[in-house]
N, CA, C and O atoms as a GROMACS GRO file, in nm:
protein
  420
    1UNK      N    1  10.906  -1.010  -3.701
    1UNK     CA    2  10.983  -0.900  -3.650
    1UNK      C    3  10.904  -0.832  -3.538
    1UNK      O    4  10.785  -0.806  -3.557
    2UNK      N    5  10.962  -0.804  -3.430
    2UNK     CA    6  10.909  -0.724  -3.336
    2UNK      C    7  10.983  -0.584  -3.334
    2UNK      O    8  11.103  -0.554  -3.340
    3UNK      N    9  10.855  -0.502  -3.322
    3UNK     CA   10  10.914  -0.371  -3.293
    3UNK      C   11  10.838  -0.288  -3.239
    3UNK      O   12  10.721  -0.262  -3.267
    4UNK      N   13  10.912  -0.240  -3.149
    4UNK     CA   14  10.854  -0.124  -3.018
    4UNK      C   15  10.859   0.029  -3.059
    4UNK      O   16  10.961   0.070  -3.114
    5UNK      N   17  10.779   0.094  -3.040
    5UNK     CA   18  10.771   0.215  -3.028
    5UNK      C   19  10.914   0.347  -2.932
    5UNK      O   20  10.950   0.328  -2.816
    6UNK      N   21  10.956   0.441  -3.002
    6UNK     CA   22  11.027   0.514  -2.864
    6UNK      C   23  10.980   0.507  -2.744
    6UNK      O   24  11.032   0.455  -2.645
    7UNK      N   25  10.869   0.563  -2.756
    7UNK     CA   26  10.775   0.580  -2.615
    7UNK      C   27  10.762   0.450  -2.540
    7UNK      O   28  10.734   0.444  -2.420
    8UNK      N   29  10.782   0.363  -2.605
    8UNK     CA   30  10.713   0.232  -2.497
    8UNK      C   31  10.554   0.185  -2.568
    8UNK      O   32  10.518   0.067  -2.568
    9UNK      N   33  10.494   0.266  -2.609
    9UNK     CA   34  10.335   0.241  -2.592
    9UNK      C   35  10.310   0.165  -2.692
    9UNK      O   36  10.224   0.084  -2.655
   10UNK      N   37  10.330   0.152  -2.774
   10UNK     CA   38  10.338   0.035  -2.862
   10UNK      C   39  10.412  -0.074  -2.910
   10UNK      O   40  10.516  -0.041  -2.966
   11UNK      N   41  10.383  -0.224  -2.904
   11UNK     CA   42  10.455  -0.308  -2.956
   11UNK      C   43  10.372  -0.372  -3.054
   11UNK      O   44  10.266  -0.433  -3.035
   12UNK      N   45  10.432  -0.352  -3.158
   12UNK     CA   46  10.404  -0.441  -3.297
   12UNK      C   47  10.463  -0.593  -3.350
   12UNK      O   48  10.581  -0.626  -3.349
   13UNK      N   49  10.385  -0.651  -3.382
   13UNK     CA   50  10.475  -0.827  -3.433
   13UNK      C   51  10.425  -0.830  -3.598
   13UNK      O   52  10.309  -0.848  -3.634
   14UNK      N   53  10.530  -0.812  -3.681
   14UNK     CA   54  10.485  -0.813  -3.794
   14UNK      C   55  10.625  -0.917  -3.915
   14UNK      O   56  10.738  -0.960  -3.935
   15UNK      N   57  10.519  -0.904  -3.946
   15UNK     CA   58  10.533  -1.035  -4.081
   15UNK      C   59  10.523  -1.012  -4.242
   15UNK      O   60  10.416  -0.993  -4.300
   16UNK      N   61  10.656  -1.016  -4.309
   16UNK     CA   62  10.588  -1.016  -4.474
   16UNK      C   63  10.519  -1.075  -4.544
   16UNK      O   64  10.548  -1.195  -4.540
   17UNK      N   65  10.463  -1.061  -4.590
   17UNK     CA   66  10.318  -1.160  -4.674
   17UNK      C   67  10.387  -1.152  -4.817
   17UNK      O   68  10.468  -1.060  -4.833
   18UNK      N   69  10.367  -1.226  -4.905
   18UNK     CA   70  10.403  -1.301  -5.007
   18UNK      C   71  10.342  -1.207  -5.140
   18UNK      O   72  10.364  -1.228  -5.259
   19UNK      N   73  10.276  -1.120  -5.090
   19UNK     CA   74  10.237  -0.996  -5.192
   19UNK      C   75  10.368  -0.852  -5.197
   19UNK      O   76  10.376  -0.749  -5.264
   20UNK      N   77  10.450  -0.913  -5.093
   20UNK     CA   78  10.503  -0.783  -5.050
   20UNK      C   79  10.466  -0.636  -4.944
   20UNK      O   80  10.533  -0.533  -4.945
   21UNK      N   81  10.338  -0.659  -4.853
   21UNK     CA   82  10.267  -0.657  -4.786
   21UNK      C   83  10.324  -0.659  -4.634
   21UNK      O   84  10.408  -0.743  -4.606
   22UNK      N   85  10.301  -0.613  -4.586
   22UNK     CA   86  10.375  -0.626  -4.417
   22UNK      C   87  10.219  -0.688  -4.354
   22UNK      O   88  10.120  -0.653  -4.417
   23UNK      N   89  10.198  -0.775  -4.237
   23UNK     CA   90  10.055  -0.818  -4.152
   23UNK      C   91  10.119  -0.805  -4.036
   23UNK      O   92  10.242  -0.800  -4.031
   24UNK      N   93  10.014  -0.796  -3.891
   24UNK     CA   94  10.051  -0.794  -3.806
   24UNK      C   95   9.992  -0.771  -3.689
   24UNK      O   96   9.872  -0.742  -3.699
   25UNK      N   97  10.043  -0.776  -3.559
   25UNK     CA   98   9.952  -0.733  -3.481
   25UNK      C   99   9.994  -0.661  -3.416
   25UNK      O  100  10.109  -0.687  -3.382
   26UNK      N  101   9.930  -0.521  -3.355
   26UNK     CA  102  10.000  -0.370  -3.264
   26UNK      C  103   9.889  -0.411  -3.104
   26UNK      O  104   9.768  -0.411  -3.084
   27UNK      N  105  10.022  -0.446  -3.011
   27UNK     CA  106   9.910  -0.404  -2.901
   27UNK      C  107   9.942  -0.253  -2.844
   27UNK      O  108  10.059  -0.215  -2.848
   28UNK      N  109   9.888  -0.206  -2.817
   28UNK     CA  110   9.856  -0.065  -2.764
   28UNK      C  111   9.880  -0.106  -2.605
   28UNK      O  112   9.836  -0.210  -2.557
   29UNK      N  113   9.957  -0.006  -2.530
   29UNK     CA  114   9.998  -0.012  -2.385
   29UNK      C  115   9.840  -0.032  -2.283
   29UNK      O  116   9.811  -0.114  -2.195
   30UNK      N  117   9.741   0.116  -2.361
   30UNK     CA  118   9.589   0.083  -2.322
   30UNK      C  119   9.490   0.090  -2.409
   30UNK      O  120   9.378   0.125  -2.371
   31UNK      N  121   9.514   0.061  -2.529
   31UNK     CA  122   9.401   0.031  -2.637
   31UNK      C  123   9.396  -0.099  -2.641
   31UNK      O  124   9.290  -0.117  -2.700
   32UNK      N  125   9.451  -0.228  -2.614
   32UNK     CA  126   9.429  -0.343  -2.645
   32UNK      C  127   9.527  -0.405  -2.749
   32UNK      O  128   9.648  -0.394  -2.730
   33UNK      N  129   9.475  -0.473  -2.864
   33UNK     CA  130   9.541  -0.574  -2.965
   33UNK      C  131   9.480  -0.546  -3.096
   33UNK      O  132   9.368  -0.597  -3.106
   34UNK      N  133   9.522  -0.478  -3.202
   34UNK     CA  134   9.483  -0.519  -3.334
   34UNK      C  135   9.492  -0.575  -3.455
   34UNK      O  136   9.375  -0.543  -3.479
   35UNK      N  137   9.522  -0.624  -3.542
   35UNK     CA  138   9.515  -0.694  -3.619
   35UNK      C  139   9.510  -0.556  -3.760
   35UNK      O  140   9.417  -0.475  -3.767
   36UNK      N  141   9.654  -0.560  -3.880
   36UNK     CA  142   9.651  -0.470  -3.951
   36UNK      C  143   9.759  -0.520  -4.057
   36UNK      O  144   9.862  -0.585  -4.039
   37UNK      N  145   9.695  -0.462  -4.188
   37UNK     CA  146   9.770  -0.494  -4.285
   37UNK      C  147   9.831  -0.368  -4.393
   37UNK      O  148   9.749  -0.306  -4.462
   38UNK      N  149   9.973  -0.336  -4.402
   38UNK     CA  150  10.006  -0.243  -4.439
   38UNK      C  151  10.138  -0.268  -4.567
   38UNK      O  152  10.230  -0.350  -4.567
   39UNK      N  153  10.099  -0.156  -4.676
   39UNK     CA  154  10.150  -0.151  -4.773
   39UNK      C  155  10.334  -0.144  -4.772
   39UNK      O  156  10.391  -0.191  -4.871
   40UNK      N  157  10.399  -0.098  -4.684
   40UNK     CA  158  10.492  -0.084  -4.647
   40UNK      C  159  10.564  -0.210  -4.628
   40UNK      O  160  10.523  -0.281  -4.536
   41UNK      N  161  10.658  -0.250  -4.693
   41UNK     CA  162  10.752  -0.394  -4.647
   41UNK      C  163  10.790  -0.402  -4.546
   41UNK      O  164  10.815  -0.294  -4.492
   42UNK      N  165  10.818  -0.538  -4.458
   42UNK     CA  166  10.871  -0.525  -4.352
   42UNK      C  167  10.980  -0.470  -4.334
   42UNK      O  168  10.992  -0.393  -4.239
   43UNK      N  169  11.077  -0.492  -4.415
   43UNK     CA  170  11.242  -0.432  -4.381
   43UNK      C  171  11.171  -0.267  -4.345
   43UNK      O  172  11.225  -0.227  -4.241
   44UNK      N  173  11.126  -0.221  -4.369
   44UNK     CA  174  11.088  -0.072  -4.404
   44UNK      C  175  11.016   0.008  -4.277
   44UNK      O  176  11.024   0.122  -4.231
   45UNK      N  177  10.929  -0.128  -4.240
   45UNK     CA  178  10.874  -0.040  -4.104
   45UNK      C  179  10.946   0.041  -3.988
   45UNK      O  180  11.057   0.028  -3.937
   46UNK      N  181  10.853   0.120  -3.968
   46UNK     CA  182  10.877   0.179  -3.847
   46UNK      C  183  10.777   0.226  -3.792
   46UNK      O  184  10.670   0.216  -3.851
   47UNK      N  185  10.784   0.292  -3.665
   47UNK     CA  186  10.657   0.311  -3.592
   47UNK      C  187  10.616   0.488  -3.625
   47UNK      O  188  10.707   0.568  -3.602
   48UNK      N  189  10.520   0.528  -3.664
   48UNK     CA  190  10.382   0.418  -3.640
   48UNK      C  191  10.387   0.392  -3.774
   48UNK      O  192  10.429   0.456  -3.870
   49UNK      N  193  10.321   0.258  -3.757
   49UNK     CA  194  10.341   0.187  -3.912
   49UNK      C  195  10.164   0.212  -3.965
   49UNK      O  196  10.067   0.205  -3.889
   50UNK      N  197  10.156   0.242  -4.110
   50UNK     CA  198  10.098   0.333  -4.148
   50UNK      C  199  10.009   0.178  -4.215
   50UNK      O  200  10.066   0.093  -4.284
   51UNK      N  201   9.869   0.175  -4.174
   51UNK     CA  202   9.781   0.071  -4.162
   51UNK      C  203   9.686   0.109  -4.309
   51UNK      O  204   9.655   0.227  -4.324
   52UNK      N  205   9.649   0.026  -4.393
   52UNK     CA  206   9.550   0.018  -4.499
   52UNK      C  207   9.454  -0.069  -4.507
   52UNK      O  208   9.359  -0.066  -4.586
   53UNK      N  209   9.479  -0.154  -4.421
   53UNK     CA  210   9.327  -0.194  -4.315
   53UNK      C  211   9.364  -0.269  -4.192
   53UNK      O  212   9.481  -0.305  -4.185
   54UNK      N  213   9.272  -0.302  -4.078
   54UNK     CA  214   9.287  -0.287  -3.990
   54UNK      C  215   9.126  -0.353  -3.904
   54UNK      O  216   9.010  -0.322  -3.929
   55UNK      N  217   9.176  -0.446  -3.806
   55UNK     CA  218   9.052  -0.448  -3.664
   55UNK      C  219   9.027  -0.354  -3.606
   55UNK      O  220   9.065  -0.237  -3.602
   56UNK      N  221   8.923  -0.444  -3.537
   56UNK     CA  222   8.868  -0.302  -3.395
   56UNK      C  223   8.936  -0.387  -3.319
   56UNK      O  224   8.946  -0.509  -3.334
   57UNK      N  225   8.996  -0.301  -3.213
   57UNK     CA  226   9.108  -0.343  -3.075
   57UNK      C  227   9.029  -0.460  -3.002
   57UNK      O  228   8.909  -0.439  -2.980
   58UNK      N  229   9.074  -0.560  -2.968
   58UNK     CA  230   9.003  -0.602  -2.828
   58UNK      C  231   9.113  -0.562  -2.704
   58UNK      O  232   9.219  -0.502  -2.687
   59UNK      N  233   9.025  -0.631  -2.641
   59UNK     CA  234   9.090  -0.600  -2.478
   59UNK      C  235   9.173  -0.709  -2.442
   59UNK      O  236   9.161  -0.820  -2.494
   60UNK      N  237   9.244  -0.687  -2.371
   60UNK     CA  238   9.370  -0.796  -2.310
   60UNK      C  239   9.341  -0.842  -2.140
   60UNK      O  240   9.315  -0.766  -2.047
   61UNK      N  241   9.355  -0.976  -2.138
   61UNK     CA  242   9.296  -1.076  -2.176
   61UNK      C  243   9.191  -1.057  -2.317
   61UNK      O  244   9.117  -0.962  -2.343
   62UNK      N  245   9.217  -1.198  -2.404
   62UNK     CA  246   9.138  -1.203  -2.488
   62UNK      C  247   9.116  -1.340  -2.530
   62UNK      O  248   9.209  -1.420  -2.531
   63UNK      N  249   8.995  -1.374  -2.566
   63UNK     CA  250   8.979  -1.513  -2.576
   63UNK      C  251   8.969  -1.543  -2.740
   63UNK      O  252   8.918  -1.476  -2.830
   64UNK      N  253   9.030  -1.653  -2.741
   64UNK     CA  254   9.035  -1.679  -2.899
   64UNK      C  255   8.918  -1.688  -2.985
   64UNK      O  256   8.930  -1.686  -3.107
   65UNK      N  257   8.793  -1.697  -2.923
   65UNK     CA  258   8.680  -1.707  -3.048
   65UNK      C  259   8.657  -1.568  -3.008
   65UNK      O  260   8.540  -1.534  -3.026
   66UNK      N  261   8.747  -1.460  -2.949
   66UNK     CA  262   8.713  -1.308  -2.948
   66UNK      C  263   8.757  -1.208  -3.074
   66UNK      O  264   8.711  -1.101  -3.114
   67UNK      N  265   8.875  -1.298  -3.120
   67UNK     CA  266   8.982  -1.245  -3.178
   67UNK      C  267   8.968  -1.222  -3.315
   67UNK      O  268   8.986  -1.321  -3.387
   68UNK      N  269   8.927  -1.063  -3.397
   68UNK     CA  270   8.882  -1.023  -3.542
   68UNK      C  271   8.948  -1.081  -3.667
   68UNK      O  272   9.069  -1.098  -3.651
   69UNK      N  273   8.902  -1.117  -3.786
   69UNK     CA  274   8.974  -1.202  -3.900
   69UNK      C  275   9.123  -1.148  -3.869
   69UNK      O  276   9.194  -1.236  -3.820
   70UNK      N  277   9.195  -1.006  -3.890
   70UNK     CA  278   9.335  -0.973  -3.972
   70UNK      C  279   9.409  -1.007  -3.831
   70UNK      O  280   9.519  -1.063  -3.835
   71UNK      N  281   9.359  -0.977  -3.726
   71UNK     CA  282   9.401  -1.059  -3.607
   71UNK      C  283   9.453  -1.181  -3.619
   71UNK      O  284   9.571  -1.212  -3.634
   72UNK      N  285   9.309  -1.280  -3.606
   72UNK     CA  286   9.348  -1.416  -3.585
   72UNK      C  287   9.479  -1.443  -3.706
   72UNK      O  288   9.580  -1.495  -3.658
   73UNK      N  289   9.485  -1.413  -3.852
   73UNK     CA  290   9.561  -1.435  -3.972
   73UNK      C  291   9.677  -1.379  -3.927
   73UNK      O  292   9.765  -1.443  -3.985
   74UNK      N  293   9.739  -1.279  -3.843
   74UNK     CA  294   9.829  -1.216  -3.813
   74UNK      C  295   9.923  -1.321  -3.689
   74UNK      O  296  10.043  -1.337  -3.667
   75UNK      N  297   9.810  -1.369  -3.636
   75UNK     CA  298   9.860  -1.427  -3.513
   75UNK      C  299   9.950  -1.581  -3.585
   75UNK      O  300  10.070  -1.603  -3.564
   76UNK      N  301   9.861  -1.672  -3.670
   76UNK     CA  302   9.898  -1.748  -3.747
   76UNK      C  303  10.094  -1.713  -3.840
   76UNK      O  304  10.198  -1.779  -3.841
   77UNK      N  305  10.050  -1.575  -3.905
   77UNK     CA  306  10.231  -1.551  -3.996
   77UNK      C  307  10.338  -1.519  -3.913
   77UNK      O  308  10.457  -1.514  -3.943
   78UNK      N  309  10.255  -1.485  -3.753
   78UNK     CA  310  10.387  -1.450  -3.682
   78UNK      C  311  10.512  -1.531  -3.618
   78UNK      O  312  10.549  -1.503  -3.504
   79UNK      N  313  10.569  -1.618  -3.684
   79UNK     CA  314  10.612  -1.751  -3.628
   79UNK      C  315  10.716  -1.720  -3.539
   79UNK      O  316  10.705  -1.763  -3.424
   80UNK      N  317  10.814  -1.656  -3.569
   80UNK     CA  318  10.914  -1.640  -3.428
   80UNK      C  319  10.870  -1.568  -3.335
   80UNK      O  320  10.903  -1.605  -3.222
   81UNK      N  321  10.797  -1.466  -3.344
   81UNK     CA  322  10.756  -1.426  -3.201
   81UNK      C  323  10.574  -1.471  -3.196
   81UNK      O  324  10.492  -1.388  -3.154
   82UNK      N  325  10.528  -1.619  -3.248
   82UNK     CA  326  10.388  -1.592  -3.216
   82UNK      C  327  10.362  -1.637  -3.063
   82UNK      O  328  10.266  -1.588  -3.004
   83UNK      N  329  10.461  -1.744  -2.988
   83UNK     CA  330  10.442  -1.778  -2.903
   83UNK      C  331  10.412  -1.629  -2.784
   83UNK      O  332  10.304  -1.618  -2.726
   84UNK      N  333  10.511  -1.539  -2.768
   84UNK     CA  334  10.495  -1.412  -2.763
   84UNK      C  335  10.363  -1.302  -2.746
   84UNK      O  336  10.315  -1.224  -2.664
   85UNK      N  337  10.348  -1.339  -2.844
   85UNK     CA  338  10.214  -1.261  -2.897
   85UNK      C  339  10.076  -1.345  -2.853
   85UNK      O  340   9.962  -1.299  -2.855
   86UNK      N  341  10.108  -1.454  -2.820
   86UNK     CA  342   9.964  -1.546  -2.775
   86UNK      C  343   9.990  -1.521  -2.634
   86UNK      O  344   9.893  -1.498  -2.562
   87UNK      N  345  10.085  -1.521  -2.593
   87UNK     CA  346  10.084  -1.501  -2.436
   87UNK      C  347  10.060  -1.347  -2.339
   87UNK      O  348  10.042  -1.318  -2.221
   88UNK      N  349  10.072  -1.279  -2.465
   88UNK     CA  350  10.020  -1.128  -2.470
   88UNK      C  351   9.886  -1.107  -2.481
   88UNK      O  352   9.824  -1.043  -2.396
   89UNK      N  353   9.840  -1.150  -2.568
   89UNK     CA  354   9.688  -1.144  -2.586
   89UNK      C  355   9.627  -1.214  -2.475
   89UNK      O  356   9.539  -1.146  -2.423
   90UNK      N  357   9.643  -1.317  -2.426
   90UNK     CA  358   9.612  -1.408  -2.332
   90UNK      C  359   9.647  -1.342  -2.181
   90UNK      O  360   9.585  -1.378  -2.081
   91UNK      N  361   9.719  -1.275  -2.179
   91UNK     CA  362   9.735  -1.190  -2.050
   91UNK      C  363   9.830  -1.287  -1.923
   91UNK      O  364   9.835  -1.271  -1.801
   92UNK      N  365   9.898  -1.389  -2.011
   92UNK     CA  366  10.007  -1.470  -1.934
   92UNK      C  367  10.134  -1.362  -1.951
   92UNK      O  368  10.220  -1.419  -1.885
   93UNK      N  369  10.169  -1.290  -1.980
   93UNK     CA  370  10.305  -1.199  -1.933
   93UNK      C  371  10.169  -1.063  -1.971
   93UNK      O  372  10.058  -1.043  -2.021
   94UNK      N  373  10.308  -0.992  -1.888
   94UNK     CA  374  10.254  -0.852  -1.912
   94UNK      C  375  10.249  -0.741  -2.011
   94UNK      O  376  10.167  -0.807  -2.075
   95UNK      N  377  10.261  -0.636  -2.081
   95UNK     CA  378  10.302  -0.519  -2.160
   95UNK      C  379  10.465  -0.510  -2.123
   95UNK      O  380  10.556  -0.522  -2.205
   96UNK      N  381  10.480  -0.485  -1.980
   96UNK     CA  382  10.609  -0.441  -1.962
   96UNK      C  383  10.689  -0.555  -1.975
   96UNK      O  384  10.808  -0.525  -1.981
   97UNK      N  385  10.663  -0.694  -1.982
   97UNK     CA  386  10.778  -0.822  -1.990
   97UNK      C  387  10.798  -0.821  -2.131
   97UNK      O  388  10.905  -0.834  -2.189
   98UNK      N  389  10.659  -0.800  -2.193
   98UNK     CA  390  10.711  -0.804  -2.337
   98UNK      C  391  10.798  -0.720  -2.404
   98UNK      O  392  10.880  -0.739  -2.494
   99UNK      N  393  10.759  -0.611  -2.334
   99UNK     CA  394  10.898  -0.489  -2.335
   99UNK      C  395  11.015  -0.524  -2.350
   99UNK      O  396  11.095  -0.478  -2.431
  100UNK      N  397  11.036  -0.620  -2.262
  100UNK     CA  398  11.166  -0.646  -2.173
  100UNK      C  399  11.240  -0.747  -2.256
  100UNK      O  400  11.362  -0.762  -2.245
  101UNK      N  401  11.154  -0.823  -2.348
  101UNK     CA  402  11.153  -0.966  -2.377
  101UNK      C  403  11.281  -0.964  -2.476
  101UNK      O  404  11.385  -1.013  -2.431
  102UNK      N  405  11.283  -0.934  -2.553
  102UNK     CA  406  11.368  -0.913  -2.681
  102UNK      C  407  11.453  -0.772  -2.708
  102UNK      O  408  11.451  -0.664  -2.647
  103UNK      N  409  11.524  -0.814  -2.816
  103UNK     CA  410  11.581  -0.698  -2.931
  103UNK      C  411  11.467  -0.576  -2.915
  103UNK      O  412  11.351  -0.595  -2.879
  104UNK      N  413  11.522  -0.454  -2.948
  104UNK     CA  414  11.426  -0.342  -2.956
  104UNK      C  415  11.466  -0.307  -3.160
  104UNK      O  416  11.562  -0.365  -3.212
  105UNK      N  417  11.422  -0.260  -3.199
  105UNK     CA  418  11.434  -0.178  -3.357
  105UNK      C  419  11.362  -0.072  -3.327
  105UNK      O  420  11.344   0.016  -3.411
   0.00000   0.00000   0.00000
């Protein structure tokens, strides 16, 4: 599931985990990409989605042996939008295409 913030400044790609668990990854418009796992089900989220653990941001461009454990695992459950999300991190589209890209929630 992808979901954007009102503001714009955040886009999240998140995934239910098999505990009942939401994973995922939030890039930040200028904080970067993190990697976070939250108690909240997916049907349920919304922004800001309320994190119970969590990476340190990297920067965008990012290279894959850069990328923190709940990251890389996040990037892996995200299957309909991971293509998306690798091309985000990777700095092949922009913040604002990804904006643009899809459905909003």
């Amino acid at each position: 599931m992808k979901l954007i913030s009102p503001d714009n400044t955040f886009i999240y790609y998140v995934y239910e985990r098999v505990d009942g668990k939401s994973e995922g990854i939030r890039f930040g418009r200028s904080t970067g990409a993190c990697g976070f796992v939250s108690d909240t089900p997916m049907a349920q989220q919304r922004h800001p989605i309320h994190f119970v653990a969590f990476d340190y941001a990297v920067r965008i461009p990012a290279k894959p042996d850069e990328l923190p454990p709940i990251l890389r695992n996040a990037l892996d459950g995200i299957e309909g939008e991971r293509s998306e999300a690798e091309a985000l991190l990777t700095g092949t589209i922009s913040f604002e295409d990804a904006l643009r890209s899809s459905d909003r929630r």
